[in-house]
C-alpha positions in Angstrom: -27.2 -14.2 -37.4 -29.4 -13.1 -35.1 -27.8 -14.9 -31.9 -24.1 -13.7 -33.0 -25.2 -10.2 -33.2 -27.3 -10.5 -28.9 -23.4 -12.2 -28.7 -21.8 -9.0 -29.6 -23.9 -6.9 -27.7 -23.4 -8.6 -24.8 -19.6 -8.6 -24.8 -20.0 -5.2 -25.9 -21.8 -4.4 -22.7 -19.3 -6.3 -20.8 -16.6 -4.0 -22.0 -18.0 -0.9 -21.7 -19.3 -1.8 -18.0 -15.7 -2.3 -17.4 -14.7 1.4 -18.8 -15.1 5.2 -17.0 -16.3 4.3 -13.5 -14.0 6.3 -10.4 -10.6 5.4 -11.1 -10.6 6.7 -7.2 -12.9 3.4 -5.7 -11.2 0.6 -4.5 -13.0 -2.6 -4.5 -10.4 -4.6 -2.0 -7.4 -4.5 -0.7 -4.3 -2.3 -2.1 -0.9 -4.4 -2.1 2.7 -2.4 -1.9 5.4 -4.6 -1.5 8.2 -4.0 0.2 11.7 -3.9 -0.8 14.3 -4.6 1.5 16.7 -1.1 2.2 20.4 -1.0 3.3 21.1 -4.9 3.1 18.5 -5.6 6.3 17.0 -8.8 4.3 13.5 -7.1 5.2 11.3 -7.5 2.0 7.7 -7.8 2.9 4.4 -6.3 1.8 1.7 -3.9 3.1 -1.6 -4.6 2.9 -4.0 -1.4 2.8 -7.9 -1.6 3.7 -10.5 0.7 3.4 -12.2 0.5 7.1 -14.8 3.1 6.2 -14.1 6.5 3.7 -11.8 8.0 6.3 -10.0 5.6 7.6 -7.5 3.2 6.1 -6.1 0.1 7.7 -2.3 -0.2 7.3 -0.9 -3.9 7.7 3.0 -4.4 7.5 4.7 -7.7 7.4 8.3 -7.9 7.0 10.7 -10.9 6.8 13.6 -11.6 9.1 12.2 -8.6 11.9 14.9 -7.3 14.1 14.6 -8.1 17.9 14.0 -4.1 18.3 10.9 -2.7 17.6 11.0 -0.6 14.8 9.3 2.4 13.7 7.2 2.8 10.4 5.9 5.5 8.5 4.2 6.7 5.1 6.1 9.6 3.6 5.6 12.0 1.0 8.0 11.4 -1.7 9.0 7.6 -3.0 11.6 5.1 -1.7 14.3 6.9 -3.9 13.5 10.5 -2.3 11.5 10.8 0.6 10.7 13.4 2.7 12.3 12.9 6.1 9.3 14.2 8.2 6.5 11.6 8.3 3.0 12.1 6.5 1.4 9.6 8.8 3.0 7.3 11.8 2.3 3.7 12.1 2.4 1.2 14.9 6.5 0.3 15.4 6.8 -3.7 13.2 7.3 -6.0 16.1 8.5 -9.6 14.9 7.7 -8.3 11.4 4.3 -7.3 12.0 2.2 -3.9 12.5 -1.5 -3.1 12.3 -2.7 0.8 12.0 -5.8 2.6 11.7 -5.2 6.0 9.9 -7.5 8.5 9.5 -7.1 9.4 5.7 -9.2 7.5 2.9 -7.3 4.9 0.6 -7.9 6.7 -2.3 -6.1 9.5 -0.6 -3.0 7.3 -0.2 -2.6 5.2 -3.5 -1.1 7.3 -6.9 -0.4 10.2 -4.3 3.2 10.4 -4.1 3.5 8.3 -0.8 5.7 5.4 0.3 6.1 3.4 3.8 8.8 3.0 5.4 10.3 0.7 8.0 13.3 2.2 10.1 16.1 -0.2 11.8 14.9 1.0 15.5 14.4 4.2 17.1 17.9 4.5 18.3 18.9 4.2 14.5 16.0 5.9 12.6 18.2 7.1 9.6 19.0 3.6 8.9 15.9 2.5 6.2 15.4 -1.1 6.1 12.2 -1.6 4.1 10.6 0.6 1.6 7.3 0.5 -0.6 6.1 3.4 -3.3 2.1 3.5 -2.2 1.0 2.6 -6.3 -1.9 1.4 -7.8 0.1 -1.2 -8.7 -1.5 -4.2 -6.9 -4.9 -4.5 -5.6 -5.2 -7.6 -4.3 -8.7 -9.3 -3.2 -11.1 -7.3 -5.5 
């Protein structure tokens, strides 16, 4: 009896430890996939790491990368409707791949109405060809 009941208190404890908290802290990485826009064939993901608590690591990687380099950006709005002038600019995807530092926190990026975008090239920047809604959807390593 006495050993069931130190059994339910300790799974007890275990649950409630995993309650409340900040919603806001991020123990690893945020995952946004990304879906391929305008038939480009250029699904991918984005990989979002906290470098400190003002800066945010941004890593893109794309499948079948155009020869061009190709600007990226995270936008307010989502895929569906974004807003065409760019919250933050990231390094241009260069055979599928970007790295950028930006200087906002990750919590300041995820549930906050923010999605990345890849464009085809410069010369064709109306022409989306990857898009990711910046959720809480997929923290991966946490």
């Amino acid at each position: 009896m006495l050993r069931t009941a130190l059994v339910l208190v300790f799974a007890a404890t275990l649950v409630l430890a995993g309650c409340g908290g900040d919603d806001d802290e991020f123990s690893g990485d945020v995952g946004v996939p990304l879906v391929a826009q305008n038939d480009s064939g250029q699904d991918g993901e984005a990989t979002l790491s906290e470098v400190d608590s003002e800066t945010t690591r941004v890593v893109l990687e794309v499948e079948n990368p155009s020869v061009e380099a190709q600007p990226a950006h995270i936008h307010r709005g989502s895929c569906e409707n974004l807003d065409p002038q760019p919250a933050y600019g990231l390094e241009n995807v260069v055979d599928g791949k970007s790295t950028t530092e930006v200087n906002v926190a990750v919590e300041d990026l995820v549930d906050k109405g923010l999605a990345i975008n890849v464009h085809k090239s410069a010369e064709e920047s109306q022409v989306y060809v990857s898009c990711g809604d910046i959720e809480d959807i997929a923290q991966v390593n946490p």
